[in-house]
N, C-alpha and C positions, 0 to 999 in steps of 0.2 A: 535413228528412227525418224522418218519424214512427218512433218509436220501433220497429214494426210490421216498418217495411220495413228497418232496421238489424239488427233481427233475422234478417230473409230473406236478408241480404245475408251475413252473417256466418254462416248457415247452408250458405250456398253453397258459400262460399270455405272452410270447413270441409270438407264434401263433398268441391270440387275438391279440396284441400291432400291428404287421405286417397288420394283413388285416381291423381293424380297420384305422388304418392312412392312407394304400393306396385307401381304399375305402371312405375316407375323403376327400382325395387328389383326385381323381380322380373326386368324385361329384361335388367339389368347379371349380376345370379346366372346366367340363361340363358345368356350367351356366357360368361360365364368357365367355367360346366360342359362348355358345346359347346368349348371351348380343352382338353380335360384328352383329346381324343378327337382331335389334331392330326396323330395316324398317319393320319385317313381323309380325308382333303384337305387344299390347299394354304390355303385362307381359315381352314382350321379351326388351323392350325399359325400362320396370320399371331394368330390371337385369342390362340394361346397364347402369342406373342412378346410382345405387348402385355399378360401379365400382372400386371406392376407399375399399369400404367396403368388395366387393369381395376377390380383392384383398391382402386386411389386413390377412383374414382367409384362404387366398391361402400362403401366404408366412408363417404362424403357418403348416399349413400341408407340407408344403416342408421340415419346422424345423423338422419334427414329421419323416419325412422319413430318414433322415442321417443316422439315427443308423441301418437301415436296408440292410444287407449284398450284397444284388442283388440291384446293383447301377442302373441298367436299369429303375426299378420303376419311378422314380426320375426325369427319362428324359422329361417325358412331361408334366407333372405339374412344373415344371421348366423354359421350354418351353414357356408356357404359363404365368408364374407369369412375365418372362421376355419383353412379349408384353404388359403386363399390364403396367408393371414399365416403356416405353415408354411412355406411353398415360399419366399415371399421372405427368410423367417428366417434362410437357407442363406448369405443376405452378410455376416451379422452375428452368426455362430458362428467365437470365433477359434480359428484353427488352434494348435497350438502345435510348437515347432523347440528345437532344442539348441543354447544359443546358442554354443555354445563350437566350432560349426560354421564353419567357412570359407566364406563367401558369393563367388555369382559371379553375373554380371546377363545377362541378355534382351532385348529389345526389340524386338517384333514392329510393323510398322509396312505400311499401306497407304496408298501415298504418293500414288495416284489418278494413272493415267495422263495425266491432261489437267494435272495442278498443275505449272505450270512456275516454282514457288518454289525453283529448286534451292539457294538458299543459305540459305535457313530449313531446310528439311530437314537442313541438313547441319548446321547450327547447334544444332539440338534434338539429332538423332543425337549428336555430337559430345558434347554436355554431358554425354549419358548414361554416358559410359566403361563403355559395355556390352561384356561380352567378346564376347560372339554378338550381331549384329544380323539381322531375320530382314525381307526386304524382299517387300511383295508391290506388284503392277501398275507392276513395275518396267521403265522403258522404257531403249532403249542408249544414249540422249543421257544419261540419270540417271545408268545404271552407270556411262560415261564419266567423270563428272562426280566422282561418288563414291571409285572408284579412284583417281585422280587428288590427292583430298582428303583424304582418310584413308588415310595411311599405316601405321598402326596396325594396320591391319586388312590384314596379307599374306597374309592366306587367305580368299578367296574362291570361290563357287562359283554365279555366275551366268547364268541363261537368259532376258535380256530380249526385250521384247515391244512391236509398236505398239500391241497391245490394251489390253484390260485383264487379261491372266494372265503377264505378265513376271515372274519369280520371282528373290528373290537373295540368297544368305547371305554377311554378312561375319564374319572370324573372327581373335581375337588369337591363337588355337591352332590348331594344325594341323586339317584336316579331311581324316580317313580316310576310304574304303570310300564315296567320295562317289556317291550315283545319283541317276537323274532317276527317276520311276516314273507311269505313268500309271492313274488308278485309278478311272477312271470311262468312259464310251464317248465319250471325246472327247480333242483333245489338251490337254488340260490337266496341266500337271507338278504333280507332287509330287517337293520335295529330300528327301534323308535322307543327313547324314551323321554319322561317329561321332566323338566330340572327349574328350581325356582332359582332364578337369577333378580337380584336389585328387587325382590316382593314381587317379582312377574315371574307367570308359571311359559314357560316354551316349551316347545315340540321338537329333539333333537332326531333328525333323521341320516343313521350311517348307512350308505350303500354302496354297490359294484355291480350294477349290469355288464353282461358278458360282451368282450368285445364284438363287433359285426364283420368277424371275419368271411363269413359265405349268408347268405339267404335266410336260413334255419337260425342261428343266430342275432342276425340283423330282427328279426320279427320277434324274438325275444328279448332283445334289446328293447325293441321300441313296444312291447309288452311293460316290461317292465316300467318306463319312462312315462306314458300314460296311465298304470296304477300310481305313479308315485305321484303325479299330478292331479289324480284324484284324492289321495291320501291328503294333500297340503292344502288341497281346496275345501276339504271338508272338516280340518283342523277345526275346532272352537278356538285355538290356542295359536298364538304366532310362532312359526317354523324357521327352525336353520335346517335345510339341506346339504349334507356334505358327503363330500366321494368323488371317485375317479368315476365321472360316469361315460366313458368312455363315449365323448360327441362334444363338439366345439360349440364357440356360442352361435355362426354361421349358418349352424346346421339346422332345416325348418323342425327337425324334431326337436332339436332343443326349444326353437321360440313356441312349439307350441307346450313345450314344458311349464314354461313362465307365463302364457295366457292361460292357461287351461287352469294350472295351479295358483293361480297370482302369485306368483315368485319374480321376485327380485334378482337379478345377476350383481354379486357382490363385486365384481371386477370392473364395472363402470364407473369411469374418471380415473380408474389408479394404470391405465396403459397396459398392454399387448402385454400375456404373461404366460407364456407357452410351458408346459410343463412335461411333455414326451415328445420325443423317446431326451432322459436326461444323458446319455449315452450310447454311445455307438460305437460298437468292436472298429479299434484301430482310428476311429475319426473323432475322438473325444473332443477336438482343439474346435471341427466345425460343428458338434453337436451342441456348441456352447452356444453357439449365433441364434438367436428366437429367431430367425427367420426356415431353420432348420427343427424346431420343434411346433404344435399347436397344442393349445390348453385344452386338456380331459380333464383336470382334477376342479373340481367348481365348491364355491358355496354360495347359495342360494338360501333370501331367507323373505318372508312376507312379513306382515302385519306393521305393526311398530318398530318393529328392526329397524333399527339404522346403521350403515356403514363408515364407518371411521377410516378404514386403510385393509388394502392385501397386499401382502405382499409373500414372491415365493421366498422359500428358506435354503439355505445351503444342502448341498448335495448328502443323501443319507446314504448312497450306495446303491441305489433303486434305478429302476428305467425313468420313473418320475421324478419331481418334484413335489414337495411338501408343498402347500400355500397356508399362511396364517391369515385370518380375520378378525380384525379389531374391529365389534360390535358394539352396538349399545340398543337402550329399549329407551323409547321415547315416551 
């Protein structure tokens, strides 16, 4: 090969290298800005859930741009990977607690109506020595099962289900003022009840907004996510929020969950804790990678709450993960 055409060859693929990566780069910057805009459609809210993942492939294409002479390129995908890396910043800002606080545990769990692992579930549960257990797509063969099992736990306040929205609180403390509440245009429960923890009375709230697989849902979804932020704003009483509420911390409906409600994301400072899907037909090996999952399952709490630690728990057999919350009342 003449020296002539090594030339041409290496001029090319120079070429190529250039408008490939900035037209990489520029595509990735596009949907994570269309992601910041997730109030005006459902795909625009799905970009914003995926913003970790964005992300990741926006900071490869920045990589991909260095070597390219005209530094201006650079400047806005750059730009933009930087607002990103705020927003993800929010796992790994640690909170701080008193520690001479008395701690008491959580454990929200969607145990996926089809898992018929009932004694892994109960096994994980069990280990947690969670004072509140907080159950969603809880079926009456499970509750059966559960009550049954955990004796521990003589306060109960369950509404199973063949679906997927069976709901169920178990509890070492009495449960006050217990209600069902419906808070969206469907029958979908919402529990709330009050429990005296350390001489402080809380507001525990178990939920399962429906996922937003099309329109019609999505607006019930987000029905529901503004009554419950109404619900927690108007508490007398300081609130723990727990559930699969199917929407990432990314998502503008969730931040306006926690301004609207003054709630707390209990996940900030403890790192990126992705809890679906926990498995995947035939890909178990990469459904293990967080960078292949995002966090739906939240607890959320205001007042005096303060947060000690989350973390998720070992696999129940579910599409999710459990997450436990080590609380305290200041």
């Amino acid at each position: 090969m003449s020296s002539t055409l090594q030339s041409r060859i290496k001029k090319l693929a120079g070429v190529a290298y250039r408008y490939l990566s900035i037209t990489y780069a520029l595509f990735i910057s596009i949907l994570i800005t269309a992601s910041f805009f997730g109030t005006h459609g459902r795909l625009l809210e799905i970009l914003a859930n995926l913003r970790l993942q964005l992300t990741c492939l926006l900071a490869l294409g920045v990589f991909l741009l260095i070597p390219i002479t005209n530094r201006k390129v650079i400047l806005a995908p750059l730009a933009v990977l930087l607002i990103c890396l705020t927003d993800v910043a929010q796992f790994y800002i640690s909170p701080q607690y008193n520690a001479a606080d008395t701690p008491f545990r959580l454990v929200t769990a969607n145990v996926n109506t089809v898992n018929k692992n009932r004694e892994k579930i109960l096994k994980v549960l069990k280990n947690t020595d969670a004072d509140i257990i907080c159950i969603q797509e809880l079926t009456a063969d499970l509750a059966d099962y559960l009550c049954k099992n955990m004796p521990e736990y003589p306060y109960q306040m369950l509404n199973p289900d063949d679906g997927y929205f069976g709901i169920g609180l178990f509890s070492k403390v009495p449960l006050d003022e217990s209600k069902r509440l419906k808070l969206s245009n469907s029958d979908i429960l919402t529990q709330t009840a009050i429990v005296n923890i350390k001489n402080t009375s809380i507001r525990i709230i178990n939920t399962h907004p429906i996922a937003p697989l099309n329109n019609e849902f999505l607006s019930m979804r987000n029905k529901q996510l503004e009554n419950l932020a109404t619900l927690c704003r108007e508490s007398n009483l300081p609130v723990v929020l727990a559930g699969d509420l199917n929407v990432t911390q990314f998502s503008p409906h969730f931040k306006n969950l926690l301004k609207t409600g003054k709630l707390k994301d209990s996940s900030r400072g403890f790192g990126y804790q992705p809890t679906w899907p926990a498995q995947l037909p035939l890909l178990n090996k990469i459904s293990e990678c967080p960078l292949f999952r995002i966090p739906l399952d939240h607890v959320l709490v205001s007042g005096d709450i303060q947060v000690r630690s989350v973390e998720l728990l070992p696999s129940i057999g579910s599409d999710h993960l459990a997450v436990e919350a080590v609380l305290s009342i200041n």
